[in-house]
Residue frames as a rotation matrix with the C-alpha (Angstrom) as fourth column:
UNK 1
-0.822 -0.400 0.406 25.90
0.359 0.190 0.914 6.52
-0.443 0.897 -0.013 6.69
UNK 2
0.080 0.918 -0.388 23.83
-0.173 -0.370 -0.913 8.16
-0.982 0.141 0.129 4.06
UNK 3
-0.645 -0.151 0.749 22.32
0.557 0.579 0.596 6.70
-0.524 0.801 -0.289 1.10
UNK 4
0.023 0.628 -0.778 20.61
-0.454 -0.687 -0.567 8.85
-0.891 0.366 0.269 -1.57
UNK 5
-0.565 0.012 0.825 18.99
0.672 0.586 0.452 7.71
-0.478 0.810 -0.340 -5.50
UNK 6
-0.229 -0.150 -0.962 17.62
-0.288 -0.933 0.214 9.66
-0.930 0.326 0.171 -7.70
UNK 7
-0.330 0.150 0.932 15.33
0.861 0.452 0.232 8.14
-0.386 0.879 -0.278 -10.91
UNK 8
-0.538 0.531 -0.655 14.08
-0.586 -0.794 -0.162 10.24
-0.606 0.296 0.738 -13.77
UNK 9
-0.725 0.210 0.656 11.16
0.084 0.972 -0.218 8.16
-0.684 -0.103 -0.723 -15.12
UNK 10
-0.848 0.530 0.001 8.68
-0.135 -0.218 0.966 7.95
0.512 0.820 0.257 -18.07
UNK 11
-0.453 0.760 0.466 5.08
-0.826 -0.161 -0.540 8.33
-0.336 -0.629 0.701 -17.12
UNK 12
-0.313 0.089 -0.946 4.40
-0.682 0.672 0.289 4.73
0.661 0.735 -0.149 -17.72
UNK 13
0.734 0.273 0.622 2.33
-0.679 0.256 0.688 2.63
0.028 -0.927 0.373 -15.14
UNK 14
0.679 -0.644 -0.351 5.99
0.585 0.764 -0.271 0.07
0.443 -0.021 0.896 -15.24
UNK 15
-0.650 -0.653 0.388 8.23
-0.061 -0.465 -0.883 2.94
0.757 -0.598 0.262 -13.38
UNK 16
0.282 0.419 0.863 5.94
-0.862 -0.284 0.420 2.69
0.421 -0.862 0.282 -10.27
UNK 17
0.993 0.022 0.113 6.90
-0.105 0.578 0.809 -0.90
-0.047 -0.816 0.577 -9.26
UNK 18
0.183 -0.969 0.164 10.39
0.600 -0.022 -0.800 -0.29
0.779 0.245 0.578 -10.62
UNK 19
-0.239 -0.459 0.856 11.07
-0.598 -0.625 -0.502 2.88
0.765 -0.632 -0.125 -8.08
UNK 20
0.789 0.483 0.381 8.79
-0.554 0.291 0.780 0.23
0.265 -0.826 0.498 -5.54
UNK 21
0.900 -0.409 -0.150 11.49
0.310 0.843 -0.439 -2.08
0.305 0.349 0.886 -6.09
UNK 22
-0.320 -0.787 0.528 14.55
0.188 -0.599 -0.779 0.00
0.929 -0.150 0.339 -6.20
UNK 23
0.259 0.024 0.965 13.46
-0.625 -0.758 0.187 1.24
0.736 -0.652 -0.181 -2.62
UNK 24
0.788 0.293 0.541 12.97
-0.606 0.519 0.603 -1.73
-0.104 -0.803 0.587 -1.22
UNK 25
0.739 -0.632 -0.231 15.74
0.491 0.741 -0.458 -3.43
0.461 0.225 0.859 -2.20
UNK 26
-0.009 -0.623 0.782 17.58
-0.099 -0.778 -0.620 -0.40
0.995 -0.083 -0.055 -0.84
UNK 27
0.197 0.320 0.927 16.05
-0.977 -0.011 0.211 -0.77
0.078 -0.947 0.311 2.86
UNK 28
0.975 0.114 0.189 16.63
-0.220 0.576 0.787 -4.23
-0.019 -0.810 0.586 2.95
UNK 29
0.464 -0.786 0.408 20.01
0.233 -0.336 -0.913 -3.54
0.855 0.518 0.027 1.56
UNK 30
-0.156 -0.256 0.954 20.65
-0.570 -0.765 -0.299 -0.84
0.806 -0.591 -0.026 4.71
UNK 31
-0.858 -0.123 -0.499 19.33
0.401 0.448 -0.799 -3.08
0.322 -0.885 -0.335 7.05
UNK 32
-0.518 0.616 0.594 15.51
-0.766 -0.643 0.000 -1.32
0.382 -0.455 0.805 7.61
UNK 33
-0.472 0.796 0.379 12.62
-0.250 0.291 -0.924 -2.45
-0.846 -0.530 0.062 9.79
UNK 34
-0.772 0.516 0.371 10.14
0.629 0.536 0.564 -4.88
0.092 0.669 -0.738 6.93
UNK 35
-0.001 0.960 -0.280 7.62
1.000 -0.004 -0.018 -3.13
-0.018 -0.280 -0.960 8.28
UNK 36
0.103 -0.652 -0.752 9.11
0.464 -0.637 0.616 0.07
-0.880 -0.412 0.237 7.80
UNK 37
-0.789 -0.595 -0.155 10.13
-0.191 -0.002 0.982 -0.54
-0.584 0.804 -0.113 4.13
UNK 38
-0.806 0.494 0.326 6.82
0.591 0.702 0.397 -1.64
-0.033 0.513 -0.858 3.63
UNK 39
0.463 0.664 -0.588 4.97
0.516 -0.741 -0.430 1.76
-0.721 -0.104 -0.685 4.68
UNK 40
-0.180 -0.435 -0.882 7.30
-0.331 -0.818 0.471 3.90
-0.926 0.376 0.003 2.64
UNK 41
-0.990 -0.134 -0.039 6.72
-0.063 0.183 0.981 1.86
-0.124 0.974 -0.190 -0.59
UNK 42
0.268 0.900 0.344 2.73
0.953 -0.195 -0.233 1.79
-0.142 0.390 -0.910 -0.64
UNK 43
0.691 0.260 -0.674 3.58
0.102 -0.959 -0.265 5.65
-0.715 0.114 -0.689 -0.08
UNK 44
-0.719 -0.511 -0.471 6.35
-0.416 -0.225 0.881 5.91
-0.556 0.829 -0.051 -3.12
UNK 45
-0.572 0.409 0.711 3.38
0.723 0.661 0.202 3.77
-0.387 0.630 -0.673 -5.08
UNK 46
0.427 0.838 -0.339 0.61
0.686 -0.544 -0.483 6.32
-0.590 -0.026 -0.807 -4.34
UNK 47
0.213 -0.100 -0.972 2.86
0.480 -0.856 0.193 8.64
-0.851 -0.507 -0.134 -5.38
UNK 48
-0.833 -0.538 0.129 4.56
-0.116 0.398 0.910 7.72
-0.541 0.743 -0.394 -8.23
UNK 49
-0.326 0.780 0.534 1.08
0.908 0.416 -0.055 6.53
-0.265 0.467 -0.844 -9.48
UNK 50
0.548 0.553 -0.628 -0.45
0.457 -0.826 -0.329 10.09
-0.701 -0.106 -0.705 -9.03
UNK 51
0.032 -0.546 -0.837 2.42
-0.609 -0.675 0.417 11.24
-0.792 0.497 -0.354 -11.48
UNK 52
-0.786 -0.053 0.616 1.47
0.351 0.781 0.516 8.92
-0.508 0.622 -0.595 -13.78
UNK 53
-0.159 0.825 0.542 -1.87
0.973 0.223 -0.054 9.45
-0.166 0.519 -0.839 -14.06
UNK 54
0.405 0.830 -0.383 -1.48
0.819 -0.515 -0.251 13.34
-0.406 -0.213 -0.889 -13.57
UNK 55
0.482 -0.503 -0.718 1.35
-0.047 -0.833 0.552 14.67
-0.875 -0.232 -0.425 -13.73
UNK 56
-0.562 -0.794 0.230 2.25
0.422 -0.036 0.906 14.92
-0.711 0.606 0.355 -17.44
UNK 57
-0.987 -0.154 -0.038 1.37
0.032 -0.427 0.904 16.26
-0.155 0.891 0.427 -20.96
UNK 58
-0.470 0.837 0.279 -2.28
0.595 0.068 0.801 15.56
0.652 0.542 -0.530 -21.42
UNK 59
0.312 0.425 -0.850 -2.92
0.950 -0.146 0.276 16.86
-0.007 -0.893 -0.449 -17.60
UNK 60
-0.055 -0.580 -0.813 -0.88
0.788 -0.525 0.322 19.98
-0.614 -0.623 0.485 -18.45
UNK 61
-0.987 -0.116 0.112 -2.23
0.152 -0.429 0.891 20.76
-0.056 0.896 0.441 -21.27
UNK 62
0.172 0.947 -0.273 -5.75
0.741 0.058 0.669 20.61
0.649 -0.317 -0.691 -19.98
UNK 63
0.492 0.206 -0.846 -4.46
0.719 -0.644 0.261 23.26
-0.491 -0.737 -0.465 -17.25
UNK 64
0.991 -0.134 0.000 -2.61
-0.119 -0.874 -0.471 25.59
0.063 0.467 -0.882 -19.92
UNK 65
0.636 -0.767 -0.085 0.79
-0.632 -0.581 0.513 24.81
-0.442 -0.273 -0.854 -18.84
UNK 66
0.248 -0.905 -0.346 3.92
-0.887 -0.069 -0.456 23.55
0.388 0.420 -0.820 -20.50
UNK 67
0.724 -0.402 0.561 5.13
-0.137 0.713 0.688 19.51
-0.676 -0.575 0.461 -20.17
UNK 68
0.161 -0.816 -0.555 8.64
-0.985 -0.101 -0.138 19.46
0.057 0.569 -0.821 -21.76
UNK 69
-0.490 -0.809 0.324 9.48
-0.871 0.467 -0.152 16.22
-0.028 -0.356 -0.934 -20.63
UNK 70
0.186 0.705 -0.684 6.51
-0.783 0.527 0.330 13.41
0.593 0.474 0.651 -20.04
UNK 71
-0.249 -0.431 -0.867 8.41
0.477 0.724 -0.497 12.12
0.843 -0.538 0.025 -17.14
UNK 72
0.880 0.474 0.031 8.48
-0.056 0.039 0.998 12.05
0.472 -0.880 0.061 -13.61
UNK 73
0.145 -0.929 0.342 11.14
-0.558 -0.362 -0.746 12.47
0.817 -0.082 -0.571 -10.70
UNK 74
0.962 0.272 -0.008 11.88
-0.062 0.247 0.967 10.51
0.265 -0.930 0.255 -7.53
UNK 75
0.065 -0.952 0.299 14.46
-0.471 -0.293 -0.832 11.10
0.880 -0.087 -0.467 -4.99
UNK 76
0.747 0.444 -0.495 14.94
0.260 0.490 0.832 8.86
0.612 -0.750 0.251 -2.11
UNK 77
-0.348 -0.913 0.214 17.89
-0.455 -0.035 -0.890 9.62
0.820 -0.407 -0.403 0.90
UNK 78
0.738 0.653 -0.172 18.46
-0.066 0.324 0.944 7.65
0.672 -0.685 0.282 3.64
UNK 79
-0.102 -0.959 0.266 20.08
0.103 -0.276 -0.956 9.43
0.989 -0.070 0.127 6.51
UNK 80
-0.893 -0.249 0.376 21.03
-0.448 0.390 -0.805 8.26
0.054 -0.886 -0.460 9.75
UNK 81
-0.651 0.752 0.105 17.47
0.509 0.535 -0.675 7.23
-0.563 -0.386 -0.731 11.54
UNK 82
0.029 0.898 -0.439 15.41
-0.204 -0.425 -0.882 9.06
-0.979 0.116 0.171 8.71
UNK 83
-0.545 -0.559 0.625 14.30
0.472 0.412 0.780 8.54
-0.693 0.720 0.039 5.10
UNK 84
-0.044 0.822 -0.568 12.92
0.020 -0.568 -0.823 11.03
-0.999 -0.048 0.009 3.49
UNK 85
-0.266 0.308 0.913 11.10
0.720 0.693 -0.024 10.82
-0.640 0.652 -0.406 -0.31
UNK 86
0.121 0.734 -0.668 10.13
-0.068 -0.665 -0.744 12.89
-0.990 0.136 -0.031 -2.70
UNK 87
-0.058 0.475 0.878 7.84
0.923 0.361 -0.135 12.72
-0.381 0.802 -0.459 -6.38
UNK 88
-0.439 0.193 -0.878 7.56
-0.051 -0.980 -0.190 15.64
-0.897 -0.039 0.440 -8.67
UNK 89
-0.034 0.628 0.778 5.69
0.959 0.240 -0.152 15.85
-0.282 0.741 -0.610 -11.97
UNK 90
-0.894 -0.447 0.011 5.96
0.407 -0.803 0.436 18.18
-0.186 0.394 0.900 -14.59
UNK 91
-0.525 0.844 0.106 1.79
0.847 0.505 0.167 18.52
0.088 0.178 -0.980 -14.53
UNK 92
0.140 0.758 0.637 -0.64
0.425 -0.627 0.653 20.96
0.894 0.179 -0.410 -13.32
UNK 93
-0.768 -0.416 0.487 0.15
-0.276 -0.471 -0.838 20.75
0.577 -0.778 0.247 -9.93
UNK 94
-0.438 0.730 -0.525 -2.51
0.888 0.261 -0.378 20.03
-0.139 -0.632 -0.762 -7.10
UNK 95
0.126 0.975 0.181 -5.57
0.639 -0.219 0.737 21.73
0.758 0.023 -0.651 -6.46
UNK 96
-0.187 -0.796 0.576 -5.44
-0.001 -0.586 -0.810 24.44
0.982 -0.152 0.109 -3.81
UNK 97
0.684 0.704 0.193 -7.69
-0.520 0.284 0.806 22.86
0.512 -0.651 0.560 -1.67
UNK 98
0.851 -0.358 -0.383 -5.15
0.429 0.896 0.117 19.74
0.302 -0.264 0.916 -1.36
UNK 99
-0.368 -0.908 0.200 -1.61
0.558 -0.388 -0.734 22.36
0.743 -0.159 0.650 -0.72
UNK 100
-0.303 -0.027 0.953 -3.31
-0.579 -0.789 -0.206 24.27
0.757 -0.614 0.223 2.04
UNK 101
0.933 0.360 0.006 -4.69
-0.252 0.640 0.726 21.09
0.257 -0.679 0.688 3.97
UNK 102
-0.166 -0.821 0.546 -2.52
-0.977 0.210 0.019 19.54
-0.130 -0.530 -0.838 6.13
UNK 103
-0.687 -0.174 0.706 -4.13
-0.111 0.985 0.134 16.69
-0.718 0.014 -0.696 5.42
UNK 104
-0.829 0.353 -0.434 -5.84
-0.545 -0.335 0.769 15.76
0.126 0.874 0.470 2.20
UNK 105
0.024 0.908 0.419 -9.80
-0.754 0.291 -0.589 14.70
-0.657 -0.302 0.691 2.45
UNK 106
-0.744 -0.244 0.622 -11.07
-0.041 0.945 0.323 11.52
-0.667 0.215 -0.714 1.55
UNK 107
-0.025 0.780 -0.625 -13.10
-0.773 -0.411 -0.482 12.82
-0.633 0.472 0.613 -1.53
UNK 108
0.909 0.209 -0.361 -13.43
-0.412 0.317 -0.855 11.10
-0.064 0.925 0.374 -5.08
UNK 109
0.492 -0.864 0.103 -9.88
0.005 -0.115 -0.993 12.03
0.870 0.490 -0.052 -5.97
UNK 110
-0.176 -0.671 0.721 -6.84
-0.722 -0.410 -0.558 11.87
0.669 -0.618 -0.412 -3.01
UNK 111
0.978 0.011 -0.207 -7.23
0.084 0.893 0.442 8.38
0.190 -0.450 0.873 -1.52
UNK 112
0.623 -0.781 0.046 -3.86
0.460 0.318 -0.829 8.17
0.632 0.538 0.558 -2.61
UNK 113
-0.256 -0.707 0.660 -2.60
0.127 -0.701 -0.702 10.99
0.958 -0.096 0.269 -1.04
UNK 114
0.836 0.162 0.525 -4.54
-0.544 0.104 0.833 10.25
0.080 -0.981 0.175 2.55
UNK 115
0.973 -0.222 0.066 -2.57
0.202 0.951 0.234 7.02
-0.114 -0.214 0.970 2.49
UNK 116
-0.019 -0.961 0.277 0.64
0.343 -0.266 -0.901 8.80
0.939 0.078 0.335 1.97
UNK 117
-0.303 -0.380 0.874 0.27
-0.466 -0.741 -0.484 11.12
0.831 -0.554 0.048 4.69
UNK 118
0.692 0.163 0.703 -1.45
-0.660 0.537 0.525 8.42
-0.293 -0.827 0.479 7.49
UNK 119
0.931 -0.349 -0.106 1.76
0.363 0.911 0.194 6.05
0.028 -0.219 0.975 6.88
UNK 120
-0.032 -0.999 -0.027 4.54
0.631 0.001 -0.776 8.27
0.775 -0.042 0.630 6.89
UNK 121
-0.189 -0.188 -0.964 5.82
0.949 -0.287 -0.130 11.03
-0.252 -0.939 0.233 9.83
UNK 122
-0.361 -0.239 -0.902 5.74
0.059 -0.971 0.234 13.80
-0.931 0.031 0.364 7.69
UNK 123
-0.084 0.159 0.984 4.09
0.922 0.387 0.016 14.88
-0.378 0.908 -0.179 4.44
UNK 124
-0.420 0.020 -0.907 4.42
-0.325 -0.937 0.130 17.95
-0.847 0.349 0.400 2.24
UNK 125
0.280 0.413 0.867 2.13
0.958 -0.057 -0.282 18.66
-0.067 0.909 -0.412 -1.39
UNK 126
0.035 -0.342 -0.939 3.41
0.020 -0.939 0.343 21.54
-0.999 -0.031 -0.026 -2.93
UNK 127
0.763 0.116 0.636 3.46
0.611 0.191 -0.768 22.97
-0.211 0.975 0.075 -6.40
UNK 128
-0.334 -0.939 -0.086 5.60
0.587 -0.278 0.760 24.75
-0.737 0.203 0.644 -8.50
UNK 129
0.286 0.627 -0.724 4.40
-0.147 -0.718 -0.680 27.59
-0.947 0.301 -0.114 -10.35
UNK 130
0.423 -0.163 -0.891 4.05
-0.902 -0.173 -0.397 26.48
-0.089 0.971 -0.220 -14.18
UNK 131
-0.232 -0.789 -0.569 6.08
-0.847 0.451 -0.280 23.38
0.478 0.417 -0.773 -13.53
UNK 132
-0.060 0.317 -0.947 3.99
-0.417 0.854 0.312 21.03
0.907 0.413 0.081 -11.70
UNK 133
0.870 0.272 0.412 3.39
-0.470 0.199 0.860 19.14
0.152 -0.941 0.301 -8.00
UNK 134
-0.597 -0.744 -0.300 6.18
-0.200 0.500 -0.842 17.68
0.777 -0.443 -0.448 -5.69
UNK 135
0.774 0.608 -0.176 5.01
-0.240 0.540 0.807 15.05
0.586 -0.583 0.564 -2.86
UNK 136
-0.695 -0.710 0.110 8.01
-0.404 0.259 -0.877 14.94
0.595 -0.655 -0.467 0.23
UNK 137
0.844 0.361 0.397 7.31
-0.439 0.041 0.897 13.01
0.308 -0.932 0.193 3.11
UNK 138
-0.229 -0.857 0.461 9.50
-0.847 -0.059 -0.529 11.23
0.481 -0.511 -0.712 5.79
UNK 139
0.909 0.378 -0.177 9.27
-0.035 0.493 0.869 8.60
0.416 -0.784 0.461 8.04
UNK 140
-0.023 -0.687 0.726 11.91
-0.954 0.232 0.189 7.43
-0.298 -0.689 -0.661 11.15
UNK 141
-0.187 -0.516 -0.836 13.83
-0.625 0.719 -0.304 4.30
0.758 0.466 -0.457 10.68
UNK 142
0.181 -0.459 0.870 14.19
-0.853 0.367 0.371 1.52
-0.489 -0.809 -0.325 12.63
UNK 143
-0.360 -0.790 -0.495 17.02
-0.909 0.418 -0.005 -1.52
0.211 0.448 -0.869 12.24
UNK 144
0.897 0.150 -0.416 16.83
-0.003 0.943 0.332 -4.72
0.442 -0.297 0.846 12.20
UNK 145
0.762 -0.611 0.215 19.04
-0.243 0.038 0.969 -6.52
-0.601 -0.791 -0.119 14.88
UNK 146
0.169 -0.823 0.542 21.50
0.758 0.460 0.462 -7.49
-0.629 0.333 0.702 11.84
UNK 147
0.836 0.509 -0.205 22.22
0.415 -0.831 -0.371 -4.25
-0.359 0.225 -0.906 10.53
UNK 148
-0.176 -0.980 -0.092 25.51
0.978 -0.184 0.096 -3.22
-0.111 -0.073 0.991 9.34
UNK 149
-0.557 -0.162 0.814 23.91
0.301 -0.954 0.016 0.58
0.774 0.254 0.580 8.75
UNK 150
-0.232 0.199 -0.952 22.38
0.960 -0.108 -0.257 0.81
-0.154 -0.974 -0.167 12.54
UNK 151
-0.021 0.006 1.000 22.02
0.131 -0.991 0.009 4.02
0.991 0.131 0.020 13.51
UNK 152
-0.505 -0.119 -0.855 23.05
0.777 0.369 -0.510 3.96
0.376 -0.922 -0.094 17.75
């Protein structure tokens, strides 16, 4: 079975434990691992935060570019034994230091974004030209023994 959501959110530090929420209720919902559900939501926090604090009108207007909107995106799917995430922001975009690392340093700025990428399986930073940063990452599932959405 595959579950997928989809928020479109004001930059407002209150949509970060709302999407925290909404996930988790979703995983324990599906039947994930606690411990599981509990890595992916610090990393939907980090993320979510970071489009708060960056990704919108004052940040985009400091880098020259265009924020139509003042919001923020998150998409969550969970399918079969994976669950993969992803944050976009209509901002500046990352730094090119932080989109060519594989893994982001543990300067000033990008805590956030270490701790995304040391708790899930996968992590992508990427921008969009003119339109702002997207955070994907991934992690593998695993079920609790009462599961009705298993994966065998």
């Amino acid at each position: 079975m595959s579950i997928w959501w989809s928020l479109h959110l004001r930059r407002e530090a209150a949509s970060v434990p709302f999407a925290r929420r909404l996930l988790l209720g979703t995983m324990e919902t599906a039947g994930v691992d606690p411990d599981i559900s509990f890595d992916l939501s610090v990393a939907l926090s980090e993320a979510c935060a970071n489009a708060v604090e960056h990704g919108g009108r004052e940040a985009a207007a400091r880098a020259g570019a265009p924020d139509e909107t003042g919001a923020y995106h998150v998409t969550a799917y969970l399918d079969g034994d994976r669950c993969r995430i992803e944050v976009s922001d209509s901002g500046p975009g990352f730094p090119p230091a932080t989109v060519d690392r594989r893994r982001p340093s543990l300067a000033e700025h990008g805590r956030g974004m270490h701790l995304i990428a040391e708790l899930a399986d996968h992590v992508r930073f990427r921008n969009r030209p003119g339109r702002g940063a997207v955070v994907s990452f991934d992690k593998m599932l695993k079920w609790r023994d009462d599961s009705l959405l298993k994966v065998s």
